[in-house]
Residue frames relative to the residue before (quaternion, step in Angstrom):
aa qw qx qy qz dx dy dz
X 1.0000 0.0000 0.0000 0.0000 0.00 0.00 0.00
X 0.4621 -0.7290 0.4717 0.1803 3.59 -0.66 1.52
X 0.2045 -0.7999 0.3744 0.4222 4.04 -0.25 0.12
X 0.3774 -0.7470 0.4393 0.3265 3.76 -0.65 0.61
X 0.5921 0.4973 -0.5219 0.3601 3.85 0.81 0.41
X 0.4194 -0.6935 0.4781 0.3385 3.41 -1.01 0.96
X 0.6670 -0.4382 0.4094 0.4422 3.63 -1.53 0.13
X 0.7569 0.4068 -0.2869 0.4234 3.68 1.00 -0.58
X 0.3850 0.7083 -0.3164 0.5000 3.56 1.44 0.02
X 0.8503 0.1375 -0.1151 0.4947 3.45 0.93 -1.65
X 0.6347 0.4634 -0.4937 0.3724 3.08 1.10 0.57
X 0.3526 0.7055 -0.3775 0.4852 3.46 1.27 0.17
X 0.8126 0.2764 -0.1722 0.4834 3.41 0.56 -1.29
X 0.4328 0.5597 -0.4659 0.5314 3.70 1.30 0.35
X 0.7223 0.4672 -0.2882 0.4207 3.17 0.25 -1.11
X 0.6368 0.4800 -0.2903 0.5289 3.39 0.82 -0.82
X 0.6449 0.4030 -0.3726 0.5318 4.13 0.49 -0.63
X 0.7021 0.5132 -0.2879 0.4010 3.40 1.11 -0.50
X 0.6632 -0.5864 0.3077 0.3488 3.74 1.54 -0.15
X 0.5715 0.5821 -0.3133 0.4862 3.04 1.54 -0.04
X 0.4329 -0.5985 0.5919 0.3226 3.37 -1.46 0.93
X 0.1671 0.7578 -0.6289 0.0480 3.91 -0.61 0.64
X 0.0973 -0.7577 0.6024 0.2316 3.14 -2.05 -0.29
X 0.1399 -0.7086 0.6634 0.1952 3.20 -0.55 -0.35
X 0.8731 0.1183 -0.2637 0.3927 3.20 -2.30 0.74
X 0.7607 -0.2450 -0.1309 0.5866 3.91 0.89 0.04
X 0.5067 -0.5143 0.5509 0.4187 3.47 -1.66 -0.02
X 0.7550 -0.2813 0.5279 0.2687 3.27 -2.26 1.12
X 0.1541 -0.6460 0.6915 0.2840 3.26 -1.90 0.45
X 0.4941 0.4025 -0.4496 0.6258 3.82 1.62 0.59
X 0.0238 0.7323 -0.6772 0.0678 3.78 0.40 1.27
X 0.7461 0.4500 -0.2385 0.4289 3.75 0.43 -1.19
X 0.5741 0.6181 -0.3892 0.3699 3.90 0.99 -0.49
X 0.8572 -0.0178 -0.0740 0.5094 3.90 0.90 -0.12
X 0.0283 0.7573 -0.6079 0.2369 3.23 0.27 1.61
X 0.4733 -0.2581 -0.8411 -0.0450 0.95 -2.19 1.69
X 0.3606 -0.6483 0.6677 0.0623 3.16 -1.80 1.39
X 0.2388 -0.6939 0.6774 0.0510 3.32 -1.52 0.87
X 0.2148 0.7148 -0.6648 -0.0301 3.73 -0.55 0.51
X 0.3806 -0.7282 0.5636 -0.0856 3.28 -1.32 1.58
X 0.1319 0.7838 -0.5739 0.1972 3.64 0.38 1.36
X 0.5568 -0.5835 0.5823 0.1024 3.72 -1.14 1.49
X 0.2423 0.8067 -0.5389 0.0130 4.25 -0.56 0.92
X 0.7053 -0.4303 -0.0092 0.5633 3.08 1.14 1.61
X 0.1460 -0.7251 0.6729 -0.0092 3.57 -1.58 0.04
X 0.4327 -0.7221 0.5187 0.1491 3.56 -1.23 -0.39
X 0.1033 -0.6891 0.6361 0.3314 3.76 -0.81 -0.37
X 0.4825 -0.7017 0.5192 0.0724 3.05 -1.44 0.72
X 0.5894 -0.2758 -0.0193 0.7591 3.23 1.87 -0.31
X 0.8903 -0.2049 0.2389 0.3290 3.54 -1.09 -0.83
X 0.6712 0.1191 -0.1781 0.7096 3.58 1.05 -0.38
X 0.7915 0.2627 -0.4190 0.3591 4.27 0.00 0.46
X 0.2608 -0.6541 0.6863 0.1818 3.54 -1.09 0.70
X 0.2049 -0.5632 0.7904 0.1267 3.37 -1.92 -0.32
X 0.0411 0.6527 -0.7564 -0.0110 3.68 -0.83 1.07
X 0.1803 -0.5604 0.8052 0.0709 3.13 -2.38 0.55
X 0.0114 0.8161 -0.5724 0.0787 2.73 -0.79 2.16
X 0.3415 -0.6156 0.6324 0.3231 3.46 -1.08 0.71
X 0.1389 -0.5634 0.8134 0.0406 3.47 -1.96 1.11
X 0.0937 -0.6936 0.7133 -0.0377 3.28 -1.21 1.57
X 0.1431 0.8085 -0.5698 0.0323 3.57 -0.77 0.84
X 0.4647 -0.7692 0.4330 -0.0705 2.89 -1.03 1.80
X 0.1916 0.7372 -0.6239 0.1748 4.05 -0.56 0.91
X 0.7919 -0.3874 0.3710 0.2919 2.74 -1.99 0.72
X 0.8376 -0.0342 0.0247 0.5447 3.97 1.33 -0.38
X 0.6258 -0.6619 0.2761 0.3068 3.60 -0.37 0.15
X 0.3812 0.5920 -0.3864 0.5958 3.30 2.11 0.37
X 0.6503 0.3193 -0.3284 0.6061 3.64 0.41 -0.91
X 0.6554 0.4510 -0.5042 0.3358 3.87 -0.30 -0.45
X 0.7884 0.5221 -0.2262 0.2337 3.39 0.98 -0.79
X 0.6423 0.5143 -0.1848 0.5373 2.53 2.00 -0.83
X 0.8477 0.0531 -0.4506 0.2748 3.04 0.90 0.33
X 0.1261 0.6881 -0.6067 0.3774 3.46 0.99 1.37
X 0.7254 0.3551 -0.3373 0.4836 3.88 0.95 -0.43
X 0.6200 0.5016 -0.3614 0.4830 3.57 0.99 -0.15
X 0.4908 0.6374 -0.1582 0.5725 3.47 2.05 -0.12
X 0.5833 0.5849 -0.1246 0.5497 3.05 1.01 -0.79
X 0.5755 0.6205 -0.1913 0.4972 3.56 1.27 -1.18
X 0.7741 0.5261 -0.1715 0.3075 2.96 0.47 -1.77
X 0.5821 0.6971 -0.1418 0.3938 3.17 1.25 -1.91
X 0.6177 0.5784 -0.2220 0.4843 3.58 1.54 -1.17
X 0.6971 0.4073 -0.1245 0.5767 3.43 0.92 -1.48
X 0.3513 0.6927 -0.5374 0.3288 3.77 0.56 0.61
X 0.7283 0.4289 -0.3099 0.4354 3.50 0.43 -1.15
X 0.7400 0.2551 -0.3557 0.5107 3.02 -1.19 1.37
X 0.6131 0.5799 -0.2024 0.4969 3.80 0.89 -0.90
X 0.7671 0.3721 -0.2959 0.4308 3.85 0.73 -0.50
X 0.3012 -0.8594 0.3806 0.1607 3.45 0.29 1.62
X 0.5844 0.5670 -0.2735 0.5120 3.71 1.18 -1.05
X 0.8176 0.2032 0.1157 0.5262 3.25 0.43 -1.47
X 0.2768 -0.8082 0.4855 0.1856 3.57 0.12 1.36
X 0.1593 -0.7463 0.6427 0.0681 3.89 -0.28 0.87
X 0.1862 -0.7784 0.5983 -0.0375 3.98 -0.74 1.83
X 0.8070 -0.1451 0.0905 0.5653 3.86 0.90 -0.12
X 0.2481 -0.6462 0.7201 0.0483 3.26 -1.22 1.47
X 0.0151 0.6114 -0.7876 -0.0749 3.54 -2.04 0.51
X 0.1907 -0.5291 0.7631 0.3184 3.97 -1.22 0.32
X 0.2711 -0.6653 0.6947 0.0355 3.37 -1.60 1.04
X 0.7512 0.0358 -0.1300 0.6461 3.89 0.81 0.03
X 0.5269 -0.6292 0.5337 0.2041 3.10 -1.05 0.63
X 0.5287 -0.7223 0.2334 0.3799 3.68 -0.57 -0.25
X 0.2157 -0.9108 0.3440 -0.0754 3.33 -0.24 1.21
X 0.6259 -0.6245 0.3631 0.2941 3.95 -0.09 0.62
X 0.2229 0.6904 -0.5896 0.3550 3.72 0.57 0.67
X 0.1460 -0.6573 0.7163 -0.1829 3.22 -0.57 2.34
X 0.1878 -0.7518 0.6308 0.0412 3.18 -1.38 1.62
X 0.3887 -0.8148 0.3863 0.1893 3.04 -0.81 1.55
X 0.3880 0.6085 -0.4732 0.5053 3.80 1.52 0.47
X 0.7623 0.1385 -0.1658 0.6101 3.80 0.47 -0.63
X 0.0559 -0.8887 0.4550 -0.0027 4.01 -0.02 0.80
X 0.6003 0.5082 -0.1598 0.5965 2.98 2.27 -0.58
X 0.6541 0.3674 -0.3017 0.5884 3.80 1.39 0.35
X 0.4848 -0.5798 0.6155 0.2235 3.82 -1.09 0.79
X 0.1733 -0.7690 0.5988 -0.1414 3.59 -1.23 1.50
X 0.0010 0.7175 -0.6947 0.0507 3.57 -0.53 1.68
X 0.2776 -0.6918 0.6665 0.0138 3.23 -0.83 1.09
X 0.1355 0.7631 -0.6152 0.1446 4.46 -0.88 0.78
X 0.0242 -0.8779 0.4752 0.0533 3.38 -1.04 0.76
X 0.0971 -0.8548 0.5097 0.0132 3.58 -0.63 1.12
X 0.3631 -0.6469 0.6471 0.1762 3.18 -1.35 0.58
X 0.0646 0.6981 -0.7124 0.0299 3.88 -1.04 1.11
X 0.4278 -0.7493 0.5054 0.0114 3.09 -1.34 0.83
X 0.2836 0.8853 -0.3661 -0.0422 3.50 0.56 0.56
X 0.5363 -0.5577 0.4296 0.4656 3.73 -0.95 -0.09
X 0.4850 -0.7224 0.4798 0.1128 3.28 -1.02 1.25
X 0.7136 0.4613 0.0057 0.5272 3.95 1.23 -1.32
């Protein structure tokens, strides 16, 4: 049996048991009303055979300026590591951060600081 929650679904709802303001699949129109914001968007992956995938997610994290975004896109960064084992729905076998965090101002919100990071999680599919 395939699972039917996406990778951005359960990380969304981690993040959220975890205290973070997040989304997933689109951004809030009350983006600025609880910062720092996490939005968790899926930008393809692979399978590796029949029961493992490989997503590449983008973490966008949103603050009042681009000091707070960073700091915590690196305390983010943390987290992402300590996944494996930790995703109960979706068994997560091996995190990697593929970019470090990096200043990626979004020109929809121009009045909020953008850290942009990318990671690669591996999960069981079956």
């Amino acid at each position: 049996m395939r699972n039917t929650k996406d990778i951005e679904t359960a990380l969304y709802e981690l993040l959220t048991d975890a205290e973070y303001s997040a989304s997933a699949h689109a951004i809030p129109a009350t983006l600025g009303a609880n910062l720092p914001h996490v939005h968790v968007v899926r930008t393809g992956g692979y399978e590796t055979d029949m029961v493992l995938e490989g997503h590449y997610v983008d973490f966008d994290v949103y603050a009042a300026d681009m000091a707070d975004a960073m700091e915590t896109a690196g305390v983010l960064c943390g987290w992402v590591r300590n996944l494996v084992d930790n995703i109960t729905e979706t068994p997560c076998y091996v995190t990697r951060i593929l970019t470090l965090p990096y200043n990626n101002p979004d020109p929809r919100h121009f009045d909020l600081g953008r850290v942009t990071f990318k990671a690669e999680i591996m999960t069981r599919t079956v």
